[in-house]
GUVOGU-788029 format. One line per 5 residues: number of its first residue (from 1); their letters; for each residue x, y, z of C-alpha. Coordinates in nm, 2 decimals. Example, Ala and Ser with C-alpha at 12.3 -4.5 7.8 and 13.67 -1.06 7.14 Angstrom:
! GUVOGU-788029
1 = as = 1.23:-0.45:0.78  1.37:-0.11:0.71
//
This chain:
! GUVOGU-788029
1 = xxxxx = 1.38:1.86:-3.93  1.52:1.72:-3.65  1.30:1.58:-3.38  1.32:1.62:-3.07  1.40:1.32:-2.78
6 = xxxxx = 1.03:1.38:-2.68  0.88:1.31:-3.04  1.17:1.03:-3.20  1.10:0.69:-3.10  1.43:0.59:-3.18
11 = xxxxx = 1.50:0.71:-2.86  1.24:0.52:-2.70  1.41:0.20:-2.89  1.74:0.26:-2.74  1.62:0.35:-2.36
16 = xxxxx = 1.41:0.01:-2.40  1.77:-0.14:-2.51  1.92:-0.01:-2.20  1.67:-0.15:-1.97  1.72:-0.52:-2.13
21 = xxxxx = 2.12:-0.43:-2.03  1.94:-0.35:-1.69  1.78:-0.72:-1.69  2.10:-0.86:-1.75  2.32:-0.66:-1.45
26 = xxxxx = 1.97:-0.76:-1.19  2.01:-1.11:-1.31  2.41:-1.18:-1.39  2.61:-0.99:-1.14  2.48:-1.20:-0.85
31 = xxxxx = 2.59:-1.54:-0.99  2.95:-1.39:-1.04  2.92:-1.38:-0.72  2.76:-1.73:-0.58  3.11:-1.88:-0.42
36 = xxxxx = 3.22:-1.57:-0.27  2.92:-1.55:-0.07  2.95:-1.92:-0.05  3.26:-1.87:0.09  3.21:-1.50:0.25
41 = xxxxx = 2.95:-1.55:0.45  2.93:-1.92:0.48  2.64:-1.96:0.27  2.55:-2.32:0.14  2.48:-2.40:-0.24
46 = xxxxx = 2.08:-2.48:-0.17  2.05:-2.14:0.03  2.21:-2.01:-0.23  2.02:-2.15:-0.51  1.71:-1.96:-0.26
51 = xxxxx = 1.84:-1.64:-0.39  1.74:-1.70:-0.75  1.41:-1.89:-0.66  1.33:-1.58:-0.54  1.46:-1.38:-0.79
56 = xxxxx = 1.32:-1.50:-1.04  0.96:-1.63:-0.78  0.90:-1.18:-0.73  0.96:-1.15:-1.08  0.68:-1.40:-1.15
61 = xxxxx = 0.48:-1.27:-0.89  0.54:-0.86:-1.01  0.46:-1.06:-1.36  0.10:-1.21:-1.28  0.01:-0.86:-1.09
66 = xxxxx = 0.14:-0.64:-1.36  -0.14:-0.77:-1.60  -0.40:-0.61:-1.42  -0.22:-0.25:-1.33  0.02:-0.16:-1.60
71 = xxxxx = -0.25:-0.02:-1.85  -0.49:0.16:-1.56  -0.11:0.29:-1.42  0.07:0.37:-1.75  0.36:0.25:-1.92
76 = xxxxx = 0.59:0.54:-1.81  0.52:0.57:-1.43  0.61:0.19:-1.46  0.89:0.14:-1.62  1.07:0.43:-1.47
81 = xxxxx = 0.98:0.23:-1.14  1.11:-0.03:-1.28  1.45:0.12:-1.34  1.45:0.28:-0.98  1.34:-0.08:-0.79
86 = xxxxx = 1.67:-0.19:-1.00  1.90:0.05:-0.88  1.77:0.04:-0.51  1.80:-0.32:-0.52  2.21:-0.33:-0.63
91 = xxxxx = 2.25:-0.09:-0.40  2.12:-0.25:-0.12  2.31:-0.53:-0.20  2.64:-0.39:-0.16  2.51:-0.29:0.23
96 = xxxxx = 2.25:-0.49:0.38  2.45:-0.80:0.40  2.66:-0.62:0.67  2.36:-0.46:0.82  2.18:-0.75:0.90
101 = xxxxx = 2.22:-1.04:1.17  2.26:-1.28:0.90  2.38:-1.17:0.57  2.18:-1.44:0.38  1.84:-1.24:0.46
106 = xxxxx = 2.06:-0.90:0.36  2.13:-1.06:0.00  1.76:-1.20:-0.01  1.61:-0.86:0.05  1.84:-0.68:-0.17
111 = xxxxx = 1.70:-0.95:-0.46  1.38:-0.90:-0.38  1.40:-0.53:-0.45  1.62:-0.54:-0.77  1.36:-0.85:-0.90
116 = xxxxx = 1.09:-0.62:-0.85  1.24:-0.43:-1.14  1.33:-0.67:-1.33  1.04:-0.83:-1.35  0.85:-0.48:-1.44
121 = xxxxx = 1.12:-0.45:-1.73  1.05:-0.79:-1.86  0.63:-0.73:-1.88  0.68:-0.34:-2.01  0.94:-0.31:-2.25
126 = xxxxx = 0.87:-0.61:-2.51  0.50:-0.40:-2.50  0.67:-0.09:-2.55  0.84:-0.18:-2.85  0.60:-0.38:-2.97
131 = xxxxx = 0.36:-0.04:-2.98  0.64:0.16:-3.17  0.59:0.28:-3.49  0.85:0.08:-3.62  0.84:-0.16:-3.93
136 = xxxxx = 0.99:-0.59:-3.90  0.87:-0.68:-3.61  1.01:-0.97:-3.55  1.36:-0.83:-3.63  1.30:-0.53:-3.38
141 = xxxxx = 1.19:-0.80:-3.11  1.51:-1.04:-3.22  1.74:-0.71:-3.17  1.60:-0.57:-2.81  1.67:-0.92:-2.68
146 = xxxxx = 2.01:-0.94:-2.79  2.11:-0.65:-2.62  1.99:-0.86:-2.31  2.30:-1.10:-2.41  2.56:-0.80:-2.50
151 = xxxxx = 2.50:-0.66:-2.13  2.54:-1.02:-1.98  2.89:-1.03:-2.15  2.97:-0.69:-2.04  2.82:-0.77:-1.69
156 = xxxxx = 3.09:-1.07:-1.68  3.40:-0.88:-1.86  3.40:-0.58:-1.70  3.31:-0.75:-1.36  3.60:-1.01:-1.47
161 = xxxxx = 3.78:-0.67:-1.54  3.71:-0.48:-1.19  3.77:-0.80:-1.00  4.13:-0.85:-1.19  4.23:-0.48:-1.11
166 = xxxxx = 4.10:-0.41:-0.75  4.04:-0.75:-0.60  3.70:-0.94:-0.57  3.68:-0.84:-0.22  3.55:-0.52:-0.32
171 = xxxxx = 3.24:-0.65:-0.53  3.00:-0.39:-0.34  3.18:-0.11:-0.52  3.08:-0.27:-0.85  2.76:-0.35:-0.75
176 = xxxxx = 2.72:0.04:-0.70  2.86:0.17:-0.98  2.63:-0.09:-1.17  2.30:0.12:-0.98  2.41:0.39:-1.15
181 = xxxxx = 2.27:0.26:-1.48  1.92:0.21:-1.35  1.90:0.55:-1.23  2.01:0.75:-1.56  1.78:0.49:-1.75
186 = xxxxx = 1.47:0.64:-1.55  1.57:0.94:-1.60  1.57:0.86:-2.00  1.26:0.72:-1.98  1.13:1.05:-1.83
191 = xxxxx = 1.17:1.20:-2.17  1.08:0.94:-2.46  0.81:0.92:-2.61  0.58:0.56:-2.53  0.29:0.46:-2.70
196 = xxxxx = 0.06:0.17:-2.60  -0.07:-0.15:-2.73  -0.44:-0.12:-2.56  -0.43:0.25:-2.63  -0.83:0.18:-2.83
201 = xxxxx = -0.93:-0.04:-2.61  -0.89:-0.39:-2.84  -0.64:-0.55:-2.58  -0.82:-0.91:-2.48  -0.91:-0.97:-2.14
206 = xxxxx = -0.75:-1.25:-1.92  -1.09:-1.44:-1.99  -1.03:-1.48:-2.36  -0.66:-1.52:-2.30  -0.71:-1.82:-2.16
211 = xxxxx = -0.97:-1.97:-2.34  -0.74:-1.93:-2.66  -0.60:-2.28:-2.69  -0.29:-2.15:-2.81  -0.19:-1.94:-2.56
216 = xxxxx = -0.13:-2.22:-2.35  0.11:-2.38:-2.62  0.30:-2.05:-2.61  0.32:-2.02:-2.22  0.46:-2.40:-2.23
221 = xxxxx = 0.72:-2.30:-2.49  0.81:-1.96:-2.24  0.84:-2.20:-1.93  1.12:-2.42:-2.19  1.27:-2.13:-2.29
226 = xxxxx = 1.34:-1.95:-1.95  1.44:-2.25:-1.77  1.70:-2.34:-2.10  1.83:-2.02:-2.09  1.87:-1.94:-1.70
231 = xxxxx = 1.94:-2.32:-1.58  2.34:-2.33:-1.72  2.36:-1.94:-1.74  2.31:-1.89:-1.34  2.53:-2.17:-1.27
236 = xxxxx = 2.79:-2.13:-1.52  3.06:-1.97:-1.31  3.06:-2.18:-1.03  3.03:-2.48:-1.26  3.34:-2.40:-1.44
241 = xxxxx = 3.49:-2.31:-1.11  3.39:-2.61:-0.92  3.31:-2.90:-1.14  3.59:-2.81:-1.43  3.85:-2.73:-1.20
246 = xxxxx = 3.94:-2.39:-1.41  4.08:-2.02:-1.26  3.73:-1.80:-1.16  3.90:-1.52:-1.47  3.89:-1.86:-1.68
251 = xxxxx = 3.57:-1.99:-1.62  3.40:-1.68:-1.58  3.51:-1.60:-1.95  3.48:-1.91:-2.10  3.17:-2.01:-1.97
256 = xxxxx = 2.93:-1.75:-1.92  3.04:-1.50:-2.10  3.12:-1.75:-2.43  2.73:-1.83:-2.30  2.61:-1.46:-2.35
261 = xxxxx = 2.83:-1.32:-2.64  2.69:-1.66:-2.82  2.32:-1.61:-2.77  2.38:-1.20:-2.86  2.49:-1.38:-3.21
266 = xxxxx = 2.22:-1.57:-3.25  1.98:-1.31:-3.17  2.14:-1.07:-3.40  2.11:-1.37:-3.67  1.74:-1.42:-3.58
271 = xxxxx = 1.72:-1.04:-3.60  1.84:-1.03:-3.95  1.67:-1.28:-4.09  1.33:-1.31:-3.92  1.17:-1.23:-4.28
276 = xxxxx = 1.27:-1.51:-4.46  1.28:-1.80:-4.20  1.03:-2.04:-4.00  1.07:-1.97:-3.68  0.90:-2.25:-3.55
281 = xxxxx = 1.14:-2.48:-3.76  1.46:-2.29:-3.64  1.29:-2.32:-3.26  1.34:-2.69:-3.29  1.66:-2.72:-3.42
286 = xxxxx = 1.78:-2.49:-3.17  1.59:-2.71:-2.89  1.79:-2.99:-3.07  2.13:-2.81:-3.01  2.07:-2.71:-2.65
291 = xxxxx = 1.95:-3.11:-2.57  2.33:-3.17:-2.70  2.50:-2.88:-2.50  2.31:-2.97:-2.14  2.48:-3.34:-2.19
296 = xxxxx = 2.82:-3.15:-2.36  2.82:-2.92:-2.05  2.72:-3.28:-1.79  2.86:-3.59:-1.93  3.24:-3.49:-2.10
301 = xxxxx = 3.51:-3.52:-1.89  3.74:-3.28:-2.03  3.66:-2.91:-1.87  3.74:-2.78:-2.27  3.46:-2.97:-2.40
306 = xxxxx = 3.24:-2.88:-2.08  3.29:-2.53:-2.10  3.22:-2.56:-2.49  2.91:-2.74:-2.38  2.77:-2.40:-2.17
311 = xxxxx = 2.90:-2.16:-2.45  2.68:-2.35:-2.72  2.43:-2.36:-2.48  2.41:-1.95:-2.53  2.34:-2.01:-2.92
316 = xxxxx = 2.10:-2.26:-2.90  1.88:-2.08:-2.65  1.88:-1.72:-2.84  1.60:-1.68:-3.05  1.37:-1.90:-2.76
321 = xxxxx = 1.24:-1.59:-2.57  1.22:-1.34:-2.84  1.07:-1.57:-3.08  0.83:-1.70:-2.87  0.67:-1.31:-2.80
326 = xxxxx = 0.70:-1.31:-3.19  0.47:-1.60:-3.23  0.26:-1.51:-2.99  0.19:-1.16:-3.15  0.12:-1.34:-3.45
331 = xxxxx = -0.06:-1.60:-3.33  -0.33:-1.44:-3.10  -0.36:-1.08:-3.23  -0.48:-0.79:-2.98  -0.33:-1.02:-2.67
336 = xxxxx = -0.19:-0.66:-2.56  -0.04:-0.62:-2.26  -0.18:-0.86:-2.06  -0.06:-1.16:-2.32  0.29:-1.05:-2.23
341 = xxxxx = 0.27:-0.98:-1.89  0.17:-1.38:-1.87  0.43:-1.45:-2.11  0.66:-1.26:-1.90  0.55:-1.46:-1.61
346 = xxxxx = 0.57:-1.79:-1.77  0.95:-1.70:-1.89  1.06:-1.62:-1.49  0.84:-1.98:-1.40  1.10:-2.12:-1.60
351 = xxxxx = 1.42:-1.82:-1.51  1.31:-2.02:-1.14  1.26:-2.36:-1.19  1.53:-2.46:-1.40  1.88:-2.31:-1.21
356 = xxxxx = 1.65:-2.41:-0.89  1.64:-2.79:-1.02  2.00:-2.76:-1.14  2.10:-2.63:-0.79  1.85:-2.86:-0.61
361 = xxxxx = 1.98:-3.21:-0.79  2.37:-3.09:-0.72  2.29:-3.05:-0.34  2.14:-3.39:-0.35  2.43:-3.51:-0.50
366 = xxxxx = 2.67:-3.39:-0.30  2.72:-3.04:-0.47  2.80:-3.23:-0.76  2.67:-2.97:-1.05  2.73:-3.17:-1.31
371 = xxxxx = 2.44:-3.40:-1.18  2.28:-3.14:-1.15  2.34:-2.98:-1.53  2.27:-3.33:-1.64  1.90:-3.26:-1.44
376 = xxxxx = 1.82:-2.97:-1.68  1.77:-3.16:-1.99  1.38:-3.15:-1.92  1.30:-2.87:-2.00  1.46:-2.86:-2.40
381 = xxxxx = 1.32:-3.22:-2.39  0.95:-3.07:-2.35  1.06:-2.80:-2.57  1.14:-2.99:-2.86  0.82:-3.23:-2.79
386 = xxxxx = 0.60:-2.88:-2.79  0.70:-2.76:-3.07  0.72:-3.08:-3.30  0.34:-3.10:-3.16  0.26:-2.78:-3.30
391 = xxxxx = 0.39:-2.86:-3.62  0.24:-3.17:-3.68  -0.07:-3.04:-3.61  -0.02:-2.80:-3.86  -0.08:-2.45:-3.60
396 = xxx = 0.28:-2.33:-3.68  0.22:-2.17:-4.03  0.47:-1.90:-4.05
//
């Protein structure tokens, strides 16, 4: 017999699948965006690197509090919130700007609102899949994430698309139609069924959390991975546009959406065979390749071999967040909800503090990105050092 949407968590799986697309619009669209505001409102590349400090600062902050409400609130009331911050946010985006004495506090309000949901879909739905159940893990876990990459690519084509057709002045009709996704999501998730990690009890406290030795090792490796991932991907467009001296169409396609349709591969390839590699082993290498794409991306001269340098940059950082909650789960069993919540926060430390740095460094040097691409190498440089630790001490068994 059939069951129904209330009783099949394969529905469950794909509403979680269409939140991570949801992370990707809250966290993509904007940077499309970055010169036109730049040049729009007459907004300056350090304010605008502000607006994904704090994009990515509420989601850490919506992170750290989330640990102690989500399991006295409940998965669903949350993440259907979560959805509905998201859509409020976009849509405040497309009309606050105008509202406001100065559109720079318009666009900082209207990320405020939308990172409030994203950074409640980035504690819940890992959780939520995690708690289905569902068979492999690590390969469901590889799979959610990906679908984080396929709605970065569409974020960028059909964006790419719309702005082709009807002009890039009208980006607040896009940004509308893109709320419209949020809101039919929360509707979905009115209807699944959701079960929950803590649901006997067994989920450690934030005492024992952070006692556990490893934990810490695992918060580091988030901090790498959010920072590797977010510090070209943010500042991919304008890069291409401003340090490669290529067409917005042709930078925008060839940079971060090569980025996104690249790390969607290598998810998909984590995803299919999670079983019968170690992930800490494949971790390093891909720390290895995405050390090489930061200087590919900062140091070539040729704009073919820069932009080459951010699309690699996609596959090397893939499997980094999802295979991070996968050792984690492994590693300290019963963490629950609060272990990803702090994972979860740890991640948007790093969403923050890498495009900030990257952003930061190119104002210094006279808005020249490429200094400040060149500046993001830290963070796969502590990566790699991390996880080579971990080996050699012998903690990553797989």
């Amino acid at each position: 017999m059939k069951l129904r949407i209330k009783e099949n968590y394969n529905h469950t799986l794909y509403a979680c699948f269409i939140g991570y697309i949801i992370q990707a619009i809250v966290n993509n669209f904007v940077p499309l965006l970055f010169l036109t505001f730049q040049r729009e409102y007459g907004i300056s590349l350090e304010k605008i690197s502000l607006l994904i400090t704090f994009n990515f600062g509420v989601q850490l902050i919506v992170d750290f509090l989330a640990a102690g409400f989500v399991d006295r609130i409940g998965y669903r009331i949350c993440v259907v919130a979560a959805q509905l911050f998201s859509c409020t946010g976009l849509l405040a985006l497309a009309f606050l700007p105008n509202l406001m004495p100065d559109p720079f506090y318009g666009l900082l309000v209207a990320g405020i609102i939308y990172a409030i949901g994203g950074g409640l879909i980035e504690v819940l739905i890992s959780p939520i899949v995690e708690a289905c159940p569902t068979k492999r893990k690590k390969a469901a876990m590889g799979l959610l994430h990906s679908f984080y990459c396929w709605g970065h690519a569409a974020v960028i084509l059909l964006s790419t698309l719309f702005f082709a057709v009807f002009g890039i002045e009208n980006w607040r009709v896009l940004a509308c139609i893109w709320a419209a996704i949020p809101f039919l999501n929360a509707l979905y998730f009115t209807q699944v069924p959701i079960a929950s990690l803590n649901e006997d009890g067994s989920g450690m406290s934030m005492g024992e959390l952070f006692r556990n030795k490893m934990f810490w090792f695992m918060i580091i490796l988030m901090i790498c991975a959010g920072a590797c991932e977010q510090g070209i991907s943010q500042w991919a467009s304008a890069f291409a546009e401003s340090s490669l001296n290529v067409s917005k169409t042709v930078g925008d396609l060839a940079g971060p959406c090569a980025f996104a349709v690249l790390m969607g591969l290598s998810r998909i390839v984590y995803a299919k065979f999670s079983e019968q590699i170690s992930l800490y082993q494949y971790m390093f290498c891909c720390g290895i390749l995405c050390l090489i794409s930061y200087l590919l991306a900062a140091l070539s001269a040729s704009p073919l071999l820069g932009l080459a340098g951010c699309a690699l940059c996609g596959l090397s950082v893939g499997v980094m967040w999802p295979g991070t909650f996968s050792l984690s789960s492994r590693s300290i069993p019963g963490g629950g909800t609060a272990m990803f919540a702090f994972l979860a926060l740890a991640g948007d430390v790093g969403c923050a503090g890498g495009p900030s740095l990257v952003g930061l460094v190119s104002g210094l040097a006279g808005d020249n990105m490429k200094t400040g691409i060149l500046s993001g190498i830290t963070f796969p440089l502590l990566l790699i050092v991390t996880l080579l630790y971990l080996m050699r001490k012998k903690h990553a068994v797989d």
